[in-house]
N, C-alpha and C positions, 0 to 999 in steps of 0.2 A: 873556476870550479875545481874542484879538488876531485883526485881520482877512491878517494876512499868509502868505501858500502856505506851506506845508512845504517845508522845504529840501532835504528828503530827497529828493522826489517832482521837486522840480524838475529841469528839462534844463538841459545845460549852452549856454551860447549858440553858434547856429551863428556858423562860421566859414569866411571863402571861399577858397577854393583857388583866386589868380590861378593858377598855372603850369598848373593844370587847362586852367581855362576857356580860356587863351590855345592850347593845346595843341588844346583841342576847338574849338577856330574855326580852328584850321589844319586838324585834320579833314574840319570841315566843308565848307571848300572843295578840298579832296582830295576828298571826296565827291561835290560836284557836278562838280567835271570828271572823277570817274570814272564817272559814269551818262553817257554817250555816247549811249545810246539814248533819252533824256529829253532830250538837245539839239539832236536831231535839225530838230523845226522851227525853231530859232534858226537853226541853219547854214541851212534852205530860205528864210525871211525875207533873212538876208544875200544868198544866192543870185538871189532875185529883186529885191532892190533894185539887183543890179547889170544882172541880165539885162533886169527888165521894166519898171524905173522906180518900185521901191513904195515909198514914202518912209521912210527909214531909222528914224524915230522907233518903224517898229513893230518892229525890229528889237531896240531898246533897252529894247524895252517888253517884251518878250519875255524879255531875257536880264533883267531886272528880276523878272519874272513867275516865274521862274525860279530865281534864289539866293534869293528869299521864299518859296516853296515850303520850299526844302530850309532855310531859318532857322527856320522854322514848326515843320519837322519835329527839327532839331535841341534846338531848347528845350522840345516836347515830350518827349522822351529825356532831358533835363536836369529837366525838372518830376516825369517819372516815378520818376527816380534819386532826388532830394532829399524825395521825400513817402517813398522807403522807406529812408532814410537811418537812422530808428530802430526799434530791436528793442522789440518787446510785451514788460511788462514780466510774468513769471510771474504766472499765476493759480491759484486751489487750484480741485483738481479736485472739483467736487461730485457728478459720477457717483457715486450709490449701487453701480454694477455693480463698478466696475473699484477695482484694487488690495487686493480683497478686505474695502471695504469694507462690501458688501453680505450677506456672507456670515455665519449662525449659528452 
């Protein structure tokens, strides 16, 4: 017997979808400038660097702090998608009850 997989059983290789992916990174940042209410402390940081003197870096650190956040959360959405990319493949039903297999 040969030690090589069934060819039957095997999957076909994944393949990547640039236009996808490039499409969901535009997304993505359409998404983070439409959460408005999540940028909120960016624009008070901006705000008081100008009014109170806070050093800009935390300002950067912030809007950094920020589109990784929403990266995080995009390639989770992406890792969720790709793990259910394949269908189960049909199993036989062993229920004695159903299909009237159980039945005298």
């Amino acid at each position: 017997m040969d030690n090589k997989t069934d060819s039957t059983n095997a999957r076909p290789p994944r393949r990547i979808d640039w236009r996808g992916f490039f499409s969901g990174i535009l997304f993505f940042f359409f998404m983070r400038l439409d959460s408005v209410l999540f940028s909120i402390p960016i624009w008070l940081l901006l705000l008081f660097h100008f009014t109170n003197g806070l050093p800009i870096k935390w300002f950067f650190i912030a809007v950094g702090i920020y589109f990784l956040v929403g990266l995080i959360r995009y390639l989770l959405i992406i890792f969720a998608r790709w793990g259910a990319s394949y269908e189960d493949a049909p199993k036989e039903n062993k229920n004695p009850y159903s299909n009237g297999r159980g039945k005298k």
